[in-house]
C-alpha positions as CSV (number, residue, x, y, z in Angstrom):
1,X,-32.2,8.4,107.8
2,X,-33.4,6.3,104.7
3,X,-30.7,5.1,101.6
4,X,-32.3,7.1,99.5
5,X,-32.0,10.8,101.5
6,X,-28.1,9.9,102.1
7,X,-27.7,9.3,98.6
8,X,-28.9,12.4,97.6
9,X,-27.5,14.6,100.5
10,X,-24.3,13.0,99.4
11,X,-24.3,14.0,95.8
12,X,-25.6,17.7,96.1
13,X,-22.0,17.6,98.3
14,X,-20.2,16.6,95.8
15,X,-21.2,18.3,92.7
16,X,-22.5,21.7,94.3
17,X,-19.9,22.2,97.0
18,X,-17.4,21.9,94.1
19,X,-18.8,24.9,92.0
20,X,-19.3,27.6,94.4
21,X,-16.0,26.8,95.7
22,X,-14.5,27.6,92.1
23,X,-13.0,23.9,92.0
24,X,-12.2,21.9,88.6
25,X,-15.4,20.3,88.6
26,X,-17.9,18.9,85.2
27,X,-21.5,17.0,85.8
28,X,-23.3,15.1,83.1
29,X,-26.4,13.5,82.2
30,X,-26.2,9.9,80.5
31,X,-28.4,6.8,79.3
32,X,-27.8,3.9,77.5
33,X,-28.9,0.0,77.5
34,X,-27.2,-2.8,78.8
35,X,-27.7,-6.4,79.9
36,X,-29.1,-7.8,83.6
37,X,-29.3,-11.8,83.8
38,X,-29.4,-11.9,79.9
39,X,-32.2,-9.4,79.9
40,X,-32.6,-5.6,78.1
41,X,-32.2,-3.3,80.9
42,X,-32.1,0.5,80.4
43,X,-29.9,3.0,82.5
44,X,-30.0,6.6,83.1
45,X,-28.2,8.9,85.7
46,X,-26.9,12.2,86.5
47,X,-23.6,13.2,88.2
48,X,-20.6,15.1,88.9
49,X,-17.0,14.9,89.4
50,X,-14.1,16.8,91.4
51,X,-10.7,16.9,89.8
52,X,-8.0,17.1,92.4
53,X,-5.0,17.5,89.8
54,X,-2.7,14.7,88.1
55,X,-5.3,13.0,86.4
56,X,-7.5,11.9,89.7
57,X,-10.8,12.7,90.8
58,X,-14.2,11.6,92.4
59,X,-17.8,11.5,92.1
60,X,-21.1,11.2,92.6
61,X,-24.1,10.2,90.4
62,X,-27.8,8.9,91.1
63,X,-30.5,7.4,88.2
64,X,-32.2,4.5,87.8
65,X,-31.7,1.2,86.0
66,X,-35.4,-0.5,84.6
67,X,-35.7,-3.9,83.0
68,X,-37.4,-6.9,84.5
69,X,-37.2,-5.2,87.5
70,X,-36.7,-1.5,88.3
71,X,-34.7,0.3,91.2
72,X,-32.9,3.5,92.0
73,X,-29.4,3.3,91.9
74,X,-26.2,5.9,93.8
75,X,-22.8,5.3,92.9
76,X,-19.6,7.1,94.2
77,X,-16.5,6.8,92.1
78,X,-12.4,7.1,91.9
79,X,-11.4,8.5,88.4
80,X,-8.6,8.8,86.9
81,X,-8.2,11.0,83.8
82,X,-5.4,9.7,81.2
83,X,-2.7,12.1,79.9
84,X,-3.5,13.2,76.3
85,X,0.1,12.5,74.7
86,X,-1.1,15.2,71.8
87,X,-2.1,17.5,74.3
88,X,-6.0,17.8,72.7
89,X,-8.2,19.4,75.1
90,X,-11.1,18.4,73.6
91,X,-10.5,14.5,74.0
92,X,-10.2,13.3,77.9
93,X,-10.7,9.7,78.5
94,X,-10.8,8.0,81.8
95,X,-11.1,5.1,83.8
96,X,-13.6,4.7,87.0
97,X,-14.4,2.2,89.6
98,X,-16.1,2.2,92.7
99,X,-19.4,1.7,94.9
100,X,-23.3,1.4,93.9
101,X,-25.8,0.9,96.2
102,X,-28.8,-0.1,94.6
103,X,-33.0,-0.5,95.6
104,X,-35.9,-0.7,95.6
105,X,-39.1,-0.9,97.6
106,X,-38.3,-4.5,99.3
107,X,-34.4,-4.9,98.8
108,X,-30.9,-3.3,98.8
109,X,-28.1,-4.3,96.9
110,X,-24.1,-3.5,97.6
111,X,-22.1,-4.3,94.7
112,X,-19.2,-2.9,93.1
113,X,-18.5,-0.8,89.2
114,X,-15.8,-0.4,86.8
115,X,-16.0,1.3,84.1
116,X,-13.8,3.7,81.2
117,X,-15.0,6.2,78.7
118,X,-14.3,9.3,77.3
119,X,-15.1,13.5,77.2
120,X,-15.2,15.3,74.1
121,X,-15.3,18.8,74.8
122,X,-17.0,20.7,71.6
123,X,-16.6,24.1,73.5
124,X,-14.7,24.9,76.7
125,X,-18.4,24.1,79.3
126,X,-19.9,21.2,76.6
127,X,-19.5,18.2,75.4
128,X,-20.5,14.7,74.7
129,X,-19.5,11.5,77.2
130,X,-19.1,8.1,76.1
131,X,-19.1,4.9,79.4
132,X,-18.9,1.4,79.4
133,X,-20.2,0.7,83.3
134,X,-19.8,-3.1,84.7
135,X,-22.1,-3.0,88.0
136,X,-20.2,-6.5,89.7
137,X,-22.0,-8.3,92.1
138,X,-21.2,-11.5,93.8
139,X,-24.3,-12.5,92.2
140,X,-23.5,-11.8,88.6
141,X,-23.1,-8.5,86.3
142,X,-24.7,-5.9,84.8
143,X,-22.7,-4.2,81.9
144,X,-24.1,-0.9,80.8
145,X,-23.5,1.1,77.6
146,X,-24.2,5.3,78.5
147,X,-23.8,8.6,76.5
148,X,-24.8,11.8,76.9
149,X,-24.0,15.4,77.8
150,X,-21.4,16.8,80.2
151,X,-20.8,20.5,81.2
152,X,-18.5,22.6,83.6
């Protein structure tokens, strides 16, 4: 089965199967500009996210990242989600890291992402989302910059 059918297959799993189960679940659409061998690149995805409770979670997201060169990128992520010590609901920051398998039409790349950012939830199903990403390869980095919406 190509990459690319996987990666899809795998994030309809994990940010459908988590709403019509009635699970603590939020997706979100984001893009922003970072930096790929000391060039402009651009980045823009959509995901989703399972909370399992204390803070942790998982998810899914697939976009694209264009610059010098252009491919189609699937991540799958660990959160965690730090305790607000004021008990806001509108503010929920967290931390991420995990896999991203990235390609194109002659090449894929395995590398690795880390990343933190923040939720602010203007009513209870929307919001705004604020990410530094680090894509980590053994052959360099790619920091990324995203906003954009999320909703539950």
């Amino acid at each position: 089965m190509p990459t690319f059918i996987r990666a899809v297959a795998v994030f309809l799993i994990f940010v459908l199967a988590p709403a019509a189960f009635g699970q603590n679940w939020h997706g979100y659409v984001v893009a922003g500009a970072g930096s790929l061998d000391r060039k402009l690149i651009s980045h823009a995805a959509v995901g989703g996210e399972v909370l399992f409770g204390k803070g942790f979670g998982a998810g899914a997201e697939i976009g694209v990242i264009a610059g010098h060169t252009s491919f189609a990128a699937f991540s799958v992520n660990g959160y965690y989600h730090i305790a607000n010590p004021n008990n806001n609901r509108k503010l929920d920051s967290f931390i991420t890291g995990g896999y991203t398998e990235a390609a194109d039409l002659f090449s894929t790349a395995h590398i690795g992402n880390v990343g933190a950012g923040l939720n602010y939830w203007f009513v209870r199903h929307f919001g705004v989302r604020a990410e530094f990403r680090d894509f980590v390869s053994g052959g360099g980095q790619a920091p990324v910059f995203r906003g954009g919406i999320t909703f539950r």
